[in-house]
N, C-alpha and C positions, 0 to 999 in steps of 0.2 A: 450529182446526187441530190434531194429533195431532202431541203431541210427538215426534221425530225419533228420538227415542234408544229411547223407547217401540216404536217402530214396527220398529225395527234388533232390540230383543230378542222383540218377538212372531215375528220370522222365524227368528232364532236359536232361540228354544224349537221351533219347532215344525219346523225342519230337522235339530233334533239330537235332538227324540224324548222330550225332557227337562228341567227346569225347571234341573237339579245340570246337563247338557251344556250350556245354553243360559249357564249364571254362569261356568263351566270358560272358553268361548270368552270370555267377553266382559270378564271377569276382576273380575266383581262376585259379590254373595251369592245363594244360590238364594231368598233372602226377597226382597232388592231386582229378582229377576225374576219375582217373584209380584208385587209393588206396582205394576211397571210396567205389567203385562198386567194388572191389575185397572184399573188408570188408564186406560186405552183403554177397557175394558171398563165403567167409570163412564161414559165421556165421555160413548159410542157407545151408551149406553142395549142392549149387546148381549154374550149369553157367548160368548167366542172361543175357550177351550179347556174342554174336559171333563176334570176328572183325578180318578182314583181312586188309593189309596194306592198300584197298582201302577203301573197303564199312565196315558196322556195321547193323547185329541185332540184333531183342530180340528170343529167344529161344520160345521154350514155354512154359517152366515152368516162363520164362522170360515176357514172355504178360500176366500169369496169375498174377503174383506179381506184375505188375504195374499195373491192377484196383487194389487190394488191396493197394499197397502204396496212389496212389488218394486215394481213399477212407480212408484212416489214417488220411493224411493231411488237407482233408477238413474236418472229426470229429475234427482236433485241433483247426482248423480256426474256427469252430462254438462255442466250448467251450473258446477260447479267444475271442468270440463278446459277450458272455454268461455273461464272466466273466468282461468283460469290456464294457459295451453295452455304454458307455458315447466316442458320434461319435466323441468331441472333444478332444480323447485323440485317435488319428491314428497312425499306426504302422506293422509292416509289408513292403514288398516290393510290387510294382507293377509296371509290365511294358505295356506300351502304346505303342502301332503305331498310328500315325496321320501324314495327309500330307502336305509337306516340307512348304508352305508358310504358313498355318494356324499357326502349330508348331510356328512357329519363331515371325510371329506377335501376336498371340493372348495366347496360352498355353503356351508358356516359361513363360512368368509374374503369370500366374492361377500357374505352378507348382513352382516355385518359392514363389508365396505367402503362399502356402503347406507348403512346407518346413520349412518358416520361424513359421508357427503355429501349425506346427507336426514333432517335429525334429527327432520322432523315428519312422517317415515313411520313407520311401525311393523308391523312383518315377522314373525309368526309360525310358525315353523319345526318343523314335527314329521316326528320320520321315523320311519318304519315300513316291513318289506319286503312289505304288504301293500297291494293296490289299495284305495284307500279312493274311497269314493262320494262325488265330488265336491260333489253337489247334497245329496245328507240328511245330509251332515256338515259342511257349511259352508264347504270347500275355497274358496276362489278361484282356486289354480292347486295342479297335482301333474307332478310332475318323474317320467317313465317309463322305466324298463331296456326295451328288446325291444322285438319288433314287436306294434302294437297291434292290437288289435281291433275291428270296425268298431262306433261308436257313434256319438253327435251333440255329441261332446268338439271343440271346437276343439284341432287341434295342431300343434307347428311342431316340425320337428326341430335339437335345440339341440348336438348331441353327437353321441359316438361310445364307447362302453364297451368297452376293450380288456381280451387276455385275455393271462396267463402265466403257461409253468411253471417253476417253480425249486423249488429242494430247498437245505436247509443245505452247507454244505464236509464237515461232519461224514459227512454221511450218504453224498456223494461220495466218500467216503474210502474208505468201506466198500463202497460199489457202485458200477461204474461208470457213465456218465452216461453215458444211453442218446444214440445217434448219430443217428439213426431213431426217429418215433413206434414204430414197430412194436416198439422194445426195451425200450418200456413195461413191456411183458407180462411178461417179464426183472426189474422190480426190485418194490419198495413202493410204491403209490400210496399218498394219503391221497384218500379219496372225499369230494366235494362236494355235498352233499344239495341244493343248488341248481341244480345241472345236471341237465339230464332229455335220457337216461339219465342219473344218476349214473356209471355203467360204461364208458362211452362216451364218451371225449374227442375232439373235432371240430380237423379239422386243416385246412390246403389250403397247396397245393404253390403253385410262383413260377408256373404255368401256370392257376392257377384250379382244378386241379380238387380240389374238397373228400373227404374222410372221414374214416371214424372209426376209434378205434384201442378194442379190449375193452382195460379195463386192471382190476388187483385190488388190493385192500388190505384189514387188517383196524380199518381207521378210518374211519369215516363221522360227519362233520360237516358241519350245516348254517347254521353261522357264520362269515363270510370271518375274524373277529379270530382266531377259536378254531383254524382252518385256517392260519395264519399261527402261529401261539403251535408248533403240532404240529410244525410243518415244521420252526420255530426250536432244535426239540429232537431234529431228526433224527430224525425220526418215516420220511419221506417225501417224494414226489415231491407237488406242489399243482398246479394247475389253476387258476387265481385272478385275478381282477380284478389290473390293473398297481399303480390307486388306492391300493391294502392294500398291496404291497411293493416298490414303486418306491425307497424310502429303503433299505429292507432290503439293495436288491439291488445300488443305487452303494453302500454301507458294509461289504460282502462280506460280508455275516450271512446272505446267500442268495444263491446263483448260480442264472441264468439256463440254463436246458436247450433244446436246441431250437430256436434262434434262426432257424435259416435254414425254420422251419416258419412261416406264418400262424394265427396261433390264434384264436378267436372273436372277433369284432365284431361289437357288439348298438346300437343304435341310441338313443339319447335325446332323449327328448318332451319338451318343455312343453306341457302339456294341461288347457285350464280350459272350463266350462261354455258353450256356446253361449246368449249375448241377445243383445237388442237393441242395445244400448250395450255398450260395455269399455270401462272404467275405463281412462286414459293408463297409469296408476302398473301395471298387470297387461303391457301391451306394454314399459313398461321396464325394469322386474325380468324380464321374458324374455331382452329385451336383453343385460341385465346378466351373468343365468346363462352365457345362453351365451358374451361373453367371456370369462366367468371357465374355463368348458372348454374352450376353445380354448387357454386361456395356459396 
């Protein structure tokens, strides 16, 4: 019978495209992901990867023994939820993609508080403002800004992503605070290269009905820190996630514009791979995430 761990890194190398991605996730040496997939590849009397000093791949007796490996590993993961159906003893690994500001203000504390009440889980956190490919990067779950796109993602929506504008006292000082979206156009914006348009800030009235306002500036960043850093220098007017200056804005190092306007609300996913099986420990770190943005 093929060692278990063997089996975990032949699907790792060949999901990540790489023998150095396959050590990166698994947190071992790209030599000891070469010994393990040779071990298989002893046992099995067969070659499961072809690699040249560039690229790597799987054979194909090599793509048929990775559905069977999946298929091993989620029988084992079902038989340890079988065997341990009690959510509050979590264990295992899993790793997440979510995006860089979320990540840092809101899931660093949620996986942290994990940790501290599941010490034989182990939680892999990477954030990135890019979609990563759940399946060839070895995702087990990714945390989503926006409305998604149709695919064969499972996804639950765990959130809600609020938007606001404020600008420093400084810069009020100097211009006054527009009453009206409309008096936008009237002062400095600082432009958001994450908003599409960038030019065009989305509003909607106490009646529902939405639009948009042209606004200008001669700052375009596509950093919410860097967009926050600008404003704190009276740069401008922001447009910006609550998450980034929520502290800013009770400590009066930025005032709130606009208030009686509704500003963008974008939708948050939790979104992992559709099988047969899912792991207990992926439905309760959903769980988890999403008390944590509620609170």
């Amino acid at each position: 019978m093929p060692d278990l761990l063997n089996l975990q890194t032949l699907i790792a190398a060949a999901t990540s495209g790489s023998f150095a991605g396959a050590a990166k996730r698994l947190g071992i040496s790209p030599a000891m992901v070469g010994r393990r997939i040779q071990a298989l590849e002893q046992e099995y009397g067969v070659k499961l990867i072809e690699r040249t000093t560039r690229t790597q791949r799987l054979t194909e007796i090599g793509s048929r023994f990775l559905v069977k490996a999946n298929r091993i590993i989620d029988e084992l993961e079902e038989l340890n939820d079988i065997s341990r159906p009690d959510v509050e003893a979590l264990s295992g690994r899993l790793r997440v993609s979510a995006p860089t500001t979320l990540g840092i203000k809101r899931l660093a504390p949620v996986m942290a508080e994990l940790a501290e009440r599941h010490p034989a889980l182990s939680v892999e956190l990477n954030l990135s403002d890019r979609n990563v490919d759940l399946v060839a990067e070895g995702y087990d779950l990714a945390i989503r800004i926006g409305e998604l796109k149709p695919s064969s993602l499972i996804a639950r929506r765990v959130g809600s992503y609020h938007f606001v504008c404020c600008a420093s006292p400084a810069y009020l000082e100097r211009f006054a605070a527009p009453e009206r979206p409309e008096d936008l156009r009237l002062g400095r914006c600082i432009l958001n290269l994450n908003l599409v348009p960038r030019d065009e800030w989305p509003f909607e009235t106490d009646d529902g009905e939405s639009f948009t306002v042209a606004v200008r500036g001669n700052i375009e960043i596509d950093n919410g820190e860097a967009l926050r850093t600008a404003a704190l220098a009276g740069a401008g007017i922001i447009y910006i996630p609550v998450d980034l200056v929520a502290e800013d804005i009770a400590d009066g190092r930025l005032v709130e514009v606009l208030s009686g306007w509704r500003k963008l609300v974008l939708p948050i996913h939790a979104v992992h791979p559709s099988r047969r099986f899912v792991p207990g420990r992926i439905g309760a770190v959903i769980d988890a995430i999403a008390r944590g943005l509620r609170g």
